[in-house]
C-alpha positions as CSV (number, residue, x, y, z in Angstrom):
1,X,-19.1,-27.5,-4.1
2,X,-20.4,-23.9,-3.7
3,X,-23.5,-23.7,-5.3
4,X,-23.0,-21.0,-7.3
5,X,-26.3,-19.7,-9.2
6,X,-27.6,-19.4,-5.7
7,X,-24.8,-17.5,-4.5
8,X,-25.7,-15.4,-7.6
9,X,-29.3,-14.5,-6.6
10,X,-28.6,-14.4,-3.2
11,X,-25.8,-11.9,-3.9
12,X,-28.2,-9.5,-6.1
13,X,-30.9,-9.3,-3.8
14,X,-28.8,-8.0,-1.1
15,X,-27.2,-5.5,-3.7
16,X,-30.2,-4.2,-4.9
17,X,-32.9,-4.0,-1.6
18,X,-29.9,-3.0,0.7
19,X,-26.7,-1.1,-0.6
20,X,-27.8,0.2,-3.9
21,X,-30.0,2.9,-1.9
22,X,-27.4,3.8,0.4
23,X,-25.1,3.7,-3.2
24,X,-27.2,6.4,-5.1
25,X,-28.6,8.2,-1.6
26,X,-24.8,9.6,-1.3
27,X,-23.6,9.2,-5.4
28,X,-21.2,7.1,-5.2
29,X,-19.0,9.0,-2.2
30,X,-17.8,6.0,0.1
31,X,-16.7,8.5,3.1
32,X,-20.0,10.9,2.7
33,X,-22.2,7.5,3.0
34,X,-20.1,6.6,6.8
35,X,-16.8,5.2,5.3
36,X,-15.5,2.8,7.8
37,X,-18.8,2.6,9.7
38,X,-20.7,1.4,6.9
39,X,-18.1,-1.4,5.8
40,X,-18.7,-3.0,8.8
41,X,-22.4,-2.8,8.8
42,X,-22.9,-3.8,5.5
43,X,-20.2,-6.8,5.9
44,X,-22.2,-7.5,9.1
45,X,-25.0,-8.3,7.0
46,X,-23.2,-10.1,4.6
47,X,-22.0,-12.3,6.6
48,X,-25.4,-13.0,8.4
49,X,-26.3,-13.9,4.6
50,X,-23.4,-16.3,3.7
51,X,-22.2,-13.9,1.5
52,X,-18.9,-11.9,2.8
53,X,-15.6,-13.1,1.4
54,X,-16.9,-15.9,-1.4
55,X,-13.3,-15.4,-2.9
56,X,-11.6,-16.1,0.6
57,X,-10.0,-19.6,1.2
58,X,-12.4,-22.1,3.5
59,X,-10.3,-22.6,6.2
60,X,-10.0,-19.3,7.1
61,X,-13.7,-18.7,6.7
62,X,-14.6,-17.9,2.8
63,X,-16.2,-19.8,0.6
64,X,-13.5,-20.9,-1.7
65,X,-14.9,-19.6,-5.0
66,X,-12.6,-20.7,-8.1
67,X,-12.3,-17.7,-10.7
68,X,-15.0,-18.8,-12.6
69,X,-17.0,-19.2,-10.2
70,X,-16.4,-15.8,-8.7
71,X,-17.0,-13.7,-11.8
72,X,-21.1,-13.8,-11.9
73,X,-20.8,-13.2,-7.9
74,X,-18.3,-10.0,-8.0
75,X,-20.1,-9.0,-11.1
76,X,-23.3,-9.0,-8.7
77,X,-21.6,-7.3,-6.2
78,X,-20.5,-4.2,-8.5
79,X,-24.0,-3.6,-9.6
80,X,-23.5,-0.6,-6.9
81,X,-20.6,1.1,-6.7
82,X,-20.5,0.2,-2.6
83,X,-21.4,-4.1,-3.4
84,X,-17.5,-5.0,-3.0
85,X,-17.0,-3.0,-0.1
86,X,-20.0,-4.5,1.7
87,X,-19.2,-8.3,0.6
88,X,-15.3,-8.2,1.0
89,X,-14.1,-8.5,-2.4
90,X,-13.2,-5.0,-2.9
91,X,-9.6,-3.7,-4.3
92,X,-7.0,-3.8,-2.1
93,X,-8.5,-6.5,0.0
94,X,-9.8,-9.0,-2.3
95,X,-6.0,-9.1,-4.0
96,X,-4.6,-9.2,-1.1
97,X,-6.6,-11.9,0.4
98,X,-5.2,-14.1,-2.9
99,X,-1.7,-13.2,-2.2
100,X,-1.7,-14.4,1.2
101,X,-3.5,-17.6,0.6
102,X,-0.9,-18.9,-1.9
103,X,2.4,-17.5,-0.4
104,X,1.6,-16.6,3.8
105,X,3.2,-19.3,6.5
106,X,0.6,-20.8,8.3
107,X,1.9,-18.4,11.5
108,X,0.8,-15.7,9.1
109,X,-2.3,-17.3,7.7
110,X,-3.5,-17.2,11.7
111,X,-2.3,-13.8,12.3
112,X,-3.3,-11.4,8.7
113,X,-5.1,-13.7,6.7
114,X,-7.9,-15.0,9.1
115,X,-9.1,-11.5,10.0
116,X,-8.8,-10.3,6.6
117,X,-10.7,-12.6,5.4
118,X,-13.3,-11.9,8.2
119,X,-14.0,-8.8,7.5
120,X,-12.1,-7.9,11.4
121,X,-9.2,-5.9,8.9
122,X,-8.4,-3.7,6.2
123,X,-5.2,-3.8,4.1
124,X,-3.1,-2.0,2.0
125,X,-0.6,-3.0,-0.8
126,X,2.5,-0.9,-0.2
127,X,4.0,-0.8,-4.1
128,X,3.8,2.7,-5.6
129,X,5.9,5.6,-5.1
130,X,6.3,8.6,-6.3
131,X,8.5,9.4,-9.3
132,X,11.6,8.0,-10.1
133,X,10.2,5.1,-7.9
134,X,8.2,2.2,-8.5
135,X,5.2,2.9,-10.9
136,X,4.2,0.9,-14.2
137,X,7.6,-0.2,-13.7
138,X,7.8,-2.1,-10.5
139,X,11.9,-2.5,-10.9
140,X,12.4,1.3,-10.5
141,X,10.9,0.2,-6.8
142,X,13.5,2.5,-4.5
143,X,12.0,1.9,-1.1
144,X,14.8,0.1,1.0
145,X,14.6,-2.6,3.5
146,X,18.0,-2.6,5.4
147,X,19.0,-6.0,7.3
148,X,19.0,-5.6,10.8
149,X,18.8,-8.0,14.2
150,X,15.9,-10.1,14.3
151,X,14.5,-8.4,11.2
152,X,14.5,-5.7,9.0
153,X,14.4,-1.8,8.8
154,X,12.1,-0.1,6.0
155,X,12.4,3.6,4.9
156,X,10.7,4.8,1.6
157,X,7.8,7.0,0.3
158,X,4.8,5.7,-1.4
159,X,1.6,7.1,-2.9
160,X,-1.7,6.1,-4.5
161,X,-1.9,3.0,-1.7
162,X,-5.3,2.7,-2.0
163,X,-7.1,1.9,1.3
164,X,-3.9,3.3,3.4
165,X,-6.2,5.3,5.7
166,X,-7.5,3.1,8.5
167,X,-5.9,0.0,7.1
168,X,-4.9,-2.5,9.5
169,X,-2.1,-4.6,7.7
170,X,0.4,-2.8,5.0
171,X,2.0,-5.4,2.5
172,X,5.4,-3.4,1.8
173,X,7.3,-4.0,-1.4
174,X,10.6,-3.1,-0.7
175,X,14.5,-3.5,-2.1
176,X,16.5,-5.7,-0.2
177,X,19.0,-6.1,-2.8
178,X,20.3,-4.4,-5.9
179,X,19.7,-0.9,-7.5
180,X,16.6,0.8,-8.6
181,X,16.0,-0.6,-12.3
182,X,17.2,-4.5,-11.5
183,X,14.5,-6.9,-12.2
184,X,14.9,-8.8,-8.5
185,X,16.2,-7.7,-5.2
186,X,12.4,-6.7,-4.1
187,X,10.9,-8.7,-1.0
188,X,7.6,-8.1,0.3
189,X,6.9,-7.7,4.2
190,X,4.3,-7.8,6.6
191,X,3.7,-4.8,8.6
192,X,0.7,-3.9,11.3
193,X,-0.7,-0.8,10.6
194,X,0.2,0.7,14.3
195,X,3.7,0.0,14.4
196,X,6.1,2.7,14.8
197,X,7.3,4.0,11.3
198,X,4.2,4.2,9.2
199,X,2.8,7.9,8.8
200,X,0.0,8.5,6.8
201,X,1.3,11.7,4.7
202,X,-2.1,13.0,3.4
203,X,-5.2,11.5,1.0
204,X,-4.2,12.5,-2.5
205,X,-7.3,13.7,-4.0
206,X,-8.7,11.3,-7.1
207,X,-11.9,11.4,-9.5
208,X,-13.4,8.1,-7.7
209,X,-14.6,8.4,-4.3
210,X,-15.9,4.7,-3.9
211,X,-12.5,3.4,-1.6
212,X,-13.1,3.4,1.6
213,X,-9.3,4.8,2.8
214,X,-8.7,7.0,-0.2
215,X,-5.3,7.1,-2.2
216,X,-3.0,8.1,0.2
217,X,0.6,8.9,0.5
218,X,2.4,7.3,3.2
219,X,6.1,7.3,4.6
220,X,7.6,4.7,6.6
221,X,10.5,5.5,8.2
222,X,13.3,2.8,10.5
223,X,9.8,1.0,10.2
224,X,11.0,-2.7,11.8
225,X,9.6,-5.6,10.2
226,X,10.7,-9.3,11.8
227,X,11.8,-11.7,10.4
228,X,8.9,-13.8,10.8
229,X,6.7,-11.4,8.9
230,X,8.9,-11.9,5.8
231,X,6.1,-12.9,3.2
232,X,7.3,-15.7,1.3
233,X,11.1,-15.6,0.1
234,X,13.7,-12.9,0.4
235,X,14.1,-10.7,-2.7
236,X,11.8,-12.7,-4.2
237,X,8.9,-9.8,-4.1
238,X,9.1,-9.4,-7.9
239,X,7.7,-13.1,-8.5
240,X,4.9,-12.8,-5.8
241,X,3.4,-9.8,-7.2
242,X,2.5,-12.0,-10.0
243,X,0.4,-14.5,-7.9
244,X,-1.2,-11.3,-7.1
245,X,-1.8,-9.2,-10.3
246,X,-2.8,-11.4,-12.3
247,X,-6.0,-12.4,-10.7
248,X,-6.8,-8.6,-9.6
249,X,-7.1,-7.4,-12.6
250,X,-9.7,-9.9,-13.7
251,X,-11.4,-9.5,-10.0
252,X,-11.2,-5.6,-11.4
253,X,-13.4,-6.5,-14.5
254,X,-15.7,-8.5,-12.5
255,X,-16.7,-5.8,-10.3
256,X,-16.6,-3.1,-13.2
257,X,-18.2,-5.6,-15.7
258,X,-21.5,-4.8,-12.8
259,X,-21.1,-1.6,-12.5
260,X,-20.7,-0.9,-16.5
261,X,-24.1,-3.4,-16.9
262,X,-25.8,-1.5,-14.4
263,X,-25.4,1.9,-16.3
264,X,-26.3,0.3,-19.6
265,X,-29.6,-0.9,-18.0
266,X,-30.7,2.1,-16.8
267,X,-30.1,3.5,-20.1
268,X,-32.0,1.6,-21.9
269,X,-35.0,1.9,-19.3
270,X,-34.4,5.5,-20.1
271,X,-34.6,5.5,-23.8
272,X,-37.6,3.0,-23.6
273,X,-39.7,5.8,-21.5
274,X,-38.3,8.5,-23.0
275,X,-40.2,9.9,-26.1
276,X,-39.1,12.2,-29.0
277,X,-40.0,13.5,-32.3
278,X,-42.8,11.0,-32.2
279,X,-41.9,8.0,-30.8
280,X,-39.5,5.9,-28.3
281,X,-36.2,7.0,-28.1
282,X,-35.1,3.4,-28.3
283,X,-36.8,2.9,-31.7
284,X,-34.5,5.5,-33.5
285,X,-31.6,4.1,-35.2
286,X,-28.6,6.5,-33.3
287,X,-30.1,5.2,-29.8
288,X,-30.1,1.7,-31.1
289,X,-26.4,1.5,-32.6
290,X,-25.8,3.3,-29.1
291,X,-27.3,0.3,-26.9
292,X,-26.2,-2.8,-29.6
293,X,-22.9,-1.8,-28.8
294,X,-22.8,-1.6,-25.4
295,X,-24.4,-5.0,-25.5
296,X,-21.3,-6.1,-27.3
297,X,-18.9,-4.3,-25.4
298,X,-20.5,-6.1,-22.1
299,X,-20.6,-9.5,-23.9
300,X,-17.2,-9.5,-24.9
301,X,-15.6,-8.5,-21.9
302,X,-17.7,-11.5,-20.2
303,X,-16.3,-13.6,-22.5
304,X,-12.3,-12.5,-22.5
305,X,-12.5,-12.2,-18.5
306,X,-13.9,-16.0,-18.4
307,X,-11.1,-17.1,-21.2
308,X,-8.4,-15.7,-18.6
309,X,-9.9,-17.1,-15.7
310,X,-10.4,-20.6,-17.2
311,X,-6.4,-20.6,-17.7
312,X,-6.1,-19.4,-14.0
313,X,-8.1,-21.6,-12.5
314,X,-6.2,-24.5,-14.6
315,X,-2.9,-23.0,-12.3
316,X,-1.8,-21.6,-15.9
317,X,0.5,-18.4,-15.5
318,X,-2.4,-16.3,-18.3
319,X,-0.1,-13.5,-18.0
320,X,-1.2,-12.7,-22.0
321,X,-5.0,-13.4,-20.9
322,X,-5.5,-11.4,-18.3
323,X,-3.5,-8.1,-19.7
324,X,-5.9,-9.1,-22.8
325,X,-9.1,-9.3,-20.5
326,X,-8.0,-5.7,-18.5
327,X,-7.1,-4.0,-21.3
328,X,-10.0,-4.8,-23.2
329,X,-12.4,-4.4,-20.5
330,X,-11.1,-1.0,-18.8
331,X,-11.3,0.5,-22.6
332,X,-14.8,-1.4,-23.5
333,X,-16.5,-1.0,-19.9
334,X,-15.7,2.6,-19.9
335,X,-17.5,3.3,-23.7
336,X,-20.6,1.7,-22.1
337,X,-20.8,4.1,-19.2
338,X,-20.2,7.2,-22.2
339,X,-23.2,5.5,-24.5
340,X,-25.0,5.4,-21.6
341,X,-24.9,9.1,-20.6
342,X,-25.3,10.0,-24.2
343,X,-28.8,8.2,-24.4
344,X,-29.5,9.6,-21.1
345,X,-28.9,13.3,-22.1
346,X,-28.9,15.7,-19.8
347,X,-30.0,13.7,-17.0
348,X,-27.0,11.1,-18.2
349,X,-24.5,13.5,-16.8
350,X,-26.4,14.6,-13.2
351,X,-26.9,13.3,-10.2
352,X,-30.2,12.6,-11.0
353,X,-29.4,8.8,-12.5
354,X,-26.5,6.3,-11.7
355,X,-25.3,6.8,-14.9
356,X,-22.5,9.4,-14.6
357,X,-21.0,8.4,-11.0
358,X,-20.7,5.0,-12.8
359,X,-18.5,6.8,-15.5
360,X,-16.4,8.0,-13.3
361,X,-15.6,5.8,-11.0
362,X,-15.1,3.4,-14.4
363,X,-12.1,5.8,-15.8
364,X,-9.0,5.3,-13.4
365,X,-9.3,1.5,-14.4
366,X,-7.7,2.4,-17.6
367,X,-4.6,3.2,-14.8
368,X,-4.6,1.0,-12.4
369,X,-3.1,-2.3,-12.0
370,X,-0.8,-1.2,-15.2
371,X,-2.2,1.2,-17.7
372,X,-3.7,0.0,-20.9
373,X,-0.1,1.1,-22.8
374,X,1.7,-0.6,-20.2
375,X,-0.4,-3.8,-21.3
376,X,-0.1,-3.4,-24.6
377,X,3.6,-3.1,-24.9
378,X,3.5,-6.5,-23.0
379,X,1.2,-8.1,-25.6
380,X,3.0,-7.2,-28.6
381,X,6.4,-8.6,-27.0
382,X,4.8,-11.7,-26.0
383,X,3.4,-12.0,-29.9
384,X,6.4,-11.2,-31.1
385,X,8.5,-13.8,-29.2
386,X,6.3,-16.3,-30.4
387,X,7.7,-15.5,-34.0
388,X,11.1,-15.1,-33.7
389,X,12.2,-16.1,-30.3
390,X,14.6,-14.0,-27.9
391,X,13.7,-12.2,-24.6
């Protein structure tokens, strides 16, 4: 049994003395700070420490954290914007690390899910494209994957594939059967970055600049794909890509959940030094409604992320949980990185303090892995079944 609470400490210490600086030396900017150079030298160290991939499954060299286990680690970790990166358990990887352990062949454990989980590879999940295609409705997905000998030929567009550039593995969602709009007919595949038929189009410039690899648009063209690298069933893509979201988007909070706290905290340092009209800022009334509700706004999300892991880790589907936990959290996490620029003042939206790379870094999460709307339409169906019934 991991022990966790030392995992904890152990995990904050190496945030704080060791990536935090390089973290606020280059605000927040991923590829200005060395990009892939420094994921490997901060993972080095990591794993000197017993710290790189806790999420990662034992026998390929993690450390088998449950999801409860892993929230007050990850949270550790995104205490600086660069934490994830440097212990493994950032977005795309750390999703894509889960997918493979509960769906990849044993041949495919050995051969993507070993160095991923090592720290030896970087991956990319292959879902998104470009409009009419696959978006916040994954069934619109109009990448194609023809069968052919031995295997099968992809050709689509996709974009926002976070991670693309200098990944070594692509997980490709792609229609092997049916029509854009069906609900199945998606498989997912297996593809090494340097195989003929993947071209990375260009970076697609975002407001975050914490992902090592960018957004990116990428093409893949008579890309051949075997069938042995096949993840899991035939045009059964749709269903895997639950295994997967599900537990991202709480892995999302975690990391944001540190990076929100972190923002608060210097905040409030701020406000206690900082004097006005006569006293501390802290002891006026507008500056403390300002940091009692941030306080709530962290507590709360703490305590819907552990509800909807609690239900994961008890191999319950928690598809209302977790859309409750990352809705909530990208909506509450990003009005604690605004109060905390407000009590900062000027200084709140420089370079000068943490606070406002932390806000925007924080804002895409309200988009990705499904916008808030997209979530909320989902949570009103599901109560609304439980009234009356029907689909």
């Amino acid at each position: 049994m991991p022990d966790v609470a030392s995992l904890v400490e152990a995990t904050r210490a190496f945030i704080t003395s060791e990536v935090l600086p390089i973290d606020d030396e280059y605000d927040g900017d991923v590829e200005a700070a060395g990009g892939e150079e420094l994921r490997r030298r901060l993972q080095a160290r990591a794993r000197l420490l017993g710290l790189l991939s806790p999420q990662g499954p034992v026998d390929c060299g993690g450390l088998g954290l449950t999801m409860c286990q892993r929230a007050p680690v990850l949270e550790e970790a995104g205490y600086s914007l660069f934490g994830p990166m440097a212990m493994n358990v950032n977005a795309p990887d750390e999703g894509n690390i889960h997918l493979l352990d509960h769906v990849a062949s044993d041949a495919q454990r050995r051969k993507y899910l070993r160095p991923l989980v090592a720290g030896e590879w970087r991956s990319a999940f292959a879902m998104t494209e470009p409009a009419p295609g696959a978006g916040s409705d994954p069934a619109a997905l109009t990448t194609r994957a023809e069968k052919v000998d031995g295997g099968f030929a992809v050709n689509g567009r996709k974009h926002f594939i976070t991670g693309a550039d200098g990944a070594d593995l692509f997980i490709i969602m792609a229609r092997t059967s049916g029509e854009p709009g069906d609900a199945r007919g998606a498989t997912m595949l297996l593809a090494n970055a340097a195989a003929p038929g993947i071209e990375i189009v260009r970076h697609i410039g975002t407001m975050d600049r914490s992902m090592v690899g960018g957004h990116c648009e990428v093409r893949f063209t008579n890309l051949f794909v075997p069938d042995a690298d096949v993840l899991g069933a035939v045009d059964e893509g749709f269903r895997y890509a639950q295994v997967r979201l599900g537990p991202a988007r709480l892995t999302h909070v975690m990391r944001w959940l540190g990076a929100a706290r972190r923002a608060h905290e210097v905040a409030v340092a701020h406000a206690v030094g900082r004097r006005v009209f006569g006293s501390r800022l802290a002891d006026l009334g507008m500056a403390q409604l300002l940091i009692a509700d941030n306080e709530i706004d962290l507590a709360a999300t703490r305590a819907l992320l552990m509800v909807a892991c609690a239900e994961l880790d008890s191999a319950e589907r928690a598809s209302k949980s977790t859309s409750i936990a990352k809705t909530f959290a990208a909506e509450a996490l990003g009005r604690v990185a605004d109060r905390a620029m407000q009590l900062c003042g000027g200084l709140g939206v420089s370079a000068e303090l943490p606070v406002a790379k932390v806000a925007r870094e924080l804002r895409p999460f309200r988009v990705y892995d499904g916008p808030s709307e997209v979530h909320r339409a989902s949570i009103s169906k599901r109560a609304v079944r439980q009234i009356v019934g029907g689909p």
